[in-house]
PADRENVO-322151 format. One record per residue (C-alpha): residue number from 0; residue in one letter; x, y, z. Coordinates in Angstrom, 3 decimals. Example, Ala and Ser with C-alpha at 12.3 -4.5 7.8 and 13.67 -1.06 7.14 Angstrom:
R  num  residuo         x         y         z
R    0        a    12.300    -4.500     7.800
R    1        s    13.670    -1.060     7.140
This chain:
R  num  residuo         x         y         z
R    0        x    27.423    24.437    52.335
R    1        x    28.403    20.588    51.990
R    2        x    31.692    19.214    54.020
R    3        x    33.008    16.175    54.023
R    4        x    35.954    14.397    55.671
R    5        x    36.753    10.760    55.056
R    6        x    39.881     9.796    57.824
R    7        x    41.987     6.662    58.888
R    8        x    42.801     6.586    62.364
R    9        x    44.771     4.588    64.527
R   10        x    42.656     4.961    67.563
R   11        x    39.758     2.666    68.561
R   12        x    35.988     3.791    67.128
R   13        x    34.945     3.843    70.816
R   14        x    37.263     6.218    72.291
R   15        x    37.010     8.207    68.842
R   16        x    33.424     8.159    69.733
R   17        x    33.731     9.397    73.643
R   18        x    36.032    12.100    72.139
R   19        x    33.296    13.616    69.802
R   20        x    30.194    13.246    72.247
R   21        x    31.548    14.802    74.778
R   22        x    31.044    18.296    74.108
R   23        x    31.881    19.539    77.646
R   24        x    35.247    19.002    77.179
R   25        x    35.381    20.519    73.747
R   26        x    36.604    24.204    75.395
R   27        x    39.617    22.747    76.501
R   28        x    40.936    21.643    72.805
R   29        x    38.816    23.414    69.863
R   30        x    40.246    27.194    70.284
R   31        x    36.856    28.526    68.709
R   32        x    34.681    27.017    71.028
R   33        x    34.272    29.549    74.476
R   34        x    31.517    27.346    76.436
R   35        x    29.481    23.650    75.546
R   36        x    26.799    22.772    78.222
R   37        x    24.951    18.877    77.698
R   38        x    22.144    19.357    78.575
R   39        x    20.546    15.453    77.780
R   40        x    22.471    12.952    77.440
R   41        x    21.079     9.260    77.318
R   42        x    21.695     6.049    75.754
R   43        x    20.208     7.330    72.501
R   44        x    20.458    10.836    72.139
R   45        x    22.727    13.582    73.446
R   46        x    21.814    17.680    73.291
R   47        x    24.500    20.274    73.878
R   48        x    24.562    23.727    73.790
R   49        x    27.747    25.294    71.686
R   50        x    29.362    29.014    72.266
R   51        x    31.383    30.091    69.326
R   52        x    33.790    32.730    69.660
R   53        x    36.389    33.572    67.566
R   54        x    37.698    36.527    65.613
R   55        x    35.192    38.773    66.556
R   56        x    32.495    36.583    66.097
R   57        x    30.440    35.386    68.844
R   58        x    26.687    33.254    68.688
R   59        x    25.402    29.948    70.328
R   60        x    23.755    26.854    68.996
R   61        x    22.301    23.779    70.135
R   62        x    22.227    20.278    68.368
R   63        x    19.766    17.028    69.505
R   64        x    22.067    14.234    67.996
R   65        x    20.788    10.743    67.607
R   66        x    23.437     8.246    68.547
R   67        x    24.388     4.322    67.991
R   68        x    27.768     4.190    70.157
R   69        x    30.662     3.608    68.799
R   70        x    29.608     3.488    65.138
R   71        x    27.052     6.784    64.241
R   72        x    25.819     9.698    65.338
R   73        x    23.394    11.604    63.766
R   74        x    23.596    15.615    63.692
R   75        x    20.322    18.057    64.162
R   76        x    19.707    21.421    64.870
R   77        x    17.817    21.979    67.901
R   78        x    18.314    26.098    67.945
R   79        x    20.239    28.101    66.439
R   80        x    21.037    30.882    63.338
R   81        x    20.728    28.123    61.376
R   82        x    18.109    27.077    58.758
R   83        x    19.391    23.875    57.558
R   84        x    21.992    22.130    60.229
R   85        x    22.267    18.357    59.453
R   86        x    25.023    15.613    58.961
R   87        x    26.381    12.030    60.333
R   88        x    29.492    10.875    62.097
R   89        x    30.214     7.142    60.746
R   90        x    32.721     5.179    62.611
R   91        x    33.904     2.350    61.299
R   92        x    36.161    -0.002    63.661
R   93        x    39.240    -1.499    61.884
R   94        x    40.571    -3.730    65.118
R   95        x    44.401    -2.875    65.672
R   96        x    44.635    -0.841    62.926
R   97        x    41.938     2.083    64.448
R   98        x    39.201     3.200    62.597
R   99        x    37.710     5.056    59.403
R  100        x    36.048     8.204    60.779
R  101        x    33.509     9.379    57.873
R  102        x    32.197    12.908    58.606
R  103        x    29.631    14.947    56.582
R  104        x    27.710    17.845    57.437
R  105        x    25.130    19.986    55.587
R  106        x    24.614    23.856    56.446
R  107        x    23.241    27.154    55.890
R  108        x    22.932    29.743    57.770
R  109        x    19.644    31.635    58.308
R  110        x    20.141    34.895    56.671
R  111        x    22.258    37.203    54.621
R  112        x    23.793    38.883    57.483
R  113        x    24.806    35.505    59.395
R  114        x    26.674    34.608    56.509
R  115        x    28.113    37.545    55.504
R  116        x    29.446    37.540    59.521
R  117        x    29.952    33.754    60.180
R  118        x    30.121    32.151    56.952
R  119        x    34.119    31.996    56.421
R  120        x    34.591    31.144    59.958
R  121        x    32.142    28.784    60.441
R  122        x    33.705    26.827    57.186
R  123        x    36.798    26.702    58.637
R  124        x    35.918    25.657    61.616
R  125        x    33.494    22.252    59.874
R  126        x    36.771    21.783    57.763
R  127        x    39.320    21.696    60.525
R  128        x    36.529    19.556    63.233
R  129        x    37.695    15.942    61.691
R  130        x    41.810    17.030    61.945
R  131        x    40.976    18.896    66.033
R  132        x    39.366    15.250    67.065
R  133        x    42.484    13.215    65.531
R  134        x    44.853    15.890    67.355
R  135        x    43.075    15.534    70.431
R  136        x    43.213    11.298    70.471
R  137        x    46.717    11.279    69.735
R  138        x    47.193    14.160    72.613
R  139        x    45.638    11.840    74.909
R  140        x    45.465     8.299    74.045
R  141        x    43.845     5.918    76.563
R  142        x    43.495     9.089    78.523
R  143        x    40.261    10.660    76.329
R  144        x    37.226    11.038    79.120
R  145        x    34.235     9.316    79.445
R  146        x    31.359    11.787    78.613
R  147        x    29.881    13.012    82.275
R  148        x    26.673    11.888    83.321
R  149        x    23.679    13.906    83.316
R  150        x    21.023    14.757    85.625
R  151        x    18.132    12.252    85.257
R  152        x    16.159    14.654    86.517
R  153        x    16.297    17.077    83.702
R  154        x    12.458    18.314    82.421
R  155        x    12.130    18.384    78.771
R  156        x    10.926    20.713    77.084
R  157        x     9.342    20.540    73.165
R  158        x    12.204    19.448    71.126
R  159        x    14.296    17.588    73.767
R  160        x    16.550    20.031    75.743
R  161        x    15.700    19.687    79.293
R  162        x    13.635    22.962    80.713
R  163        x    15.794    22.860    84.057
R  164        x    19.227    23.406    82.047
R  165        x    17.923    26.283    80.173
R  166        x    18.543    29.842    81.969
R  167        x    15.343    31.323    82.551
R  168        x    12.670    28.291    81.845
R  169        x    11.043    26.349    84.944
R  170        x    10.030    22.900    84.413
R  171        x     6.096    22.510    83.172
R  172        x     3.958    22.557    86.025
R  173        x     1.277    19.061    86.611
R  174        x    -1.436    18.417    84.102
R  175        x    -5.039    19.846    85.318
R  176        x    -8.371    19.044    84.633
R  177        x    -8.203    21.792    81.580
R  178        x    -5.535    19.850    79.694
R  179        x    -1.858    19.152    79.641
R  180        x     0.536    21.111    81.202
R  181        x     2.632    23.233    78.829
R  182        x     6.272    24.136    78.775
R  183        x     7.848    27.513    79.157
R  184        x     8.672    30.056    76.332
R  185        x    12.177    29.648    75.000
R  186        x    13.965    32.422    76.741
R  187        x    16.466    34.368    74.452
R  188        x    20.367    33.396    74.265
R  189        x    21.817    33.863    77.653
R  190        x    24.015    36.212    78.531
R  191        x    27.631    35.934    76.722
R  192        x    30.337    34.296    78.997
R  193        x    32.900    37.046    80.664
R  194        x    36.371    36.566    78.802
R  195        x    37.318    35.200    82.078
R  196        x    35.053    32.154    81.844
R  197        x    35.571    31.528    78.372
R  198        x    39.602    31.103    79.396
R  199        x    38.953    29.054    82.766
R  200        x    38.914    25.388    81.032
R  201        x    42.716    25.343    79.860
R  202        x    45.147    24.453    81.755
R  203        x    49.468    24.820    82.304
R  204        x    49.656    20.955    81.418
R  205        x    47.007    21.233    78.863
R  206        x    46.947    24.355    77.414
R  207        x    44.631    25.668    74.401
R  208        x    46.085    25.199    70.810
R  209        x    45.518    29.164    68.634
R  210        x    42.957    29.021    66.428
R  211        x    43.086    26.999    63.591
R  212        x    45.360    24.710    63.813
R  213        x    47.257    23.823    60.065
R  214        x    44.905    20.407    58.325
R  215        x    45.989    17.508    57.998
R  216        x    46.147    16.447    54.217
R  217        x    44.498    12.917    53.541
């Protein structure tokens, strides 16, 4: 599955940018989306971990993006039902007039049964991303958040995502005269989030938009 979104915007590329890397804040405006944990976030990469829930279906991904702030950020899988996950967010800054926001991602899932299950939803949801973000900026204006910091102190483990933000891994122990030291297993998916945790992150003054909002025709 191919999408691609080509957008004029009349908000700046950097706080178009802010909006999109901060997946933490991501359960408080995309209505599919029950948790996002960052789990690495530095000046040239960011890795989050993504709950999707949404008409009955429910699973959890994680992308390693490469990033050049404010004009590109570069989509990978780092885990997930996925067997090909990849795409590119191009910003282009227009001064006053905004920006072009270019998006393009390329999918499949990694079986018959995921996308017999997620397939249609999972379109929607890539189709509708570009018109959520644009929804979001005008929602907010100068008010979009700063992505949060994370802890420095995060262990990686192979593949980038830190070992200490991971349920169930403990950082790699020190190197001994044997070899290396090695990272811990990848432990499975953790444990789904309670219906009340998935609703915590709206608010009265902000409140979550249904599903699917209607797209925006270019």
């Amino acid at each position: 599955m191919e999408v691609r979104r080509l957008l004029l915007v009349p908000h700046p590329a950097e706080r178009m940018y802010d909006l999109i890397e901060g997946a933490e804040h991501y359960p408080t405006f995309l209505p599919w989306c029950a948790a996002a944990t960052v789990l690495v976030r530095t000046d040239e990469e960011v890795a989050a971990r993504v709950t999707v829930e949404v008409r009955g279906v429910h699973f959890q991904f994680v992308t390693r993006n490469r990033k050049r702030r404010p004009t590109w950020m570069g989509l990978g899988l780092e885990e997930g039902p996925f067997r090909r996950f990849e795409g590119d967010w191009h910003l282009a800054p227009l001064g006053d007039a905004g920006c072009r926001i270019d998006f393009a991602l390329r999918y499949d899932f990694e079986n018959a049964v995921m996308r017999r299950v997620a397939g249609a939803v999972f379109e929607r949801i890539t189709n509708t991303l570009v018109d959520a973000f644009v929804a979001r900026a005008d929602a907010l204006g100068e008010r979009i958040p700063k992505p949060l910091p994370v802890p420095a102190t995060a262990t990686l483990r192979p593949g980038g995502v830190p070992a200490a933000a991971v349920p169930g891994i403990a950082p790699p122990g020190p190197a001994t005269a044997d070899g290396p030291a090695t990272a811990s297993p990848i432990p499975p998916v953790p444990a789904e989030p309670t219906a009340a945790t998935a609703e915590a992150a709206p608010t009265a003054t902000d409140p979550k938009p249904p599903p699917f909002p209607p797209t925006n025709q270019e």
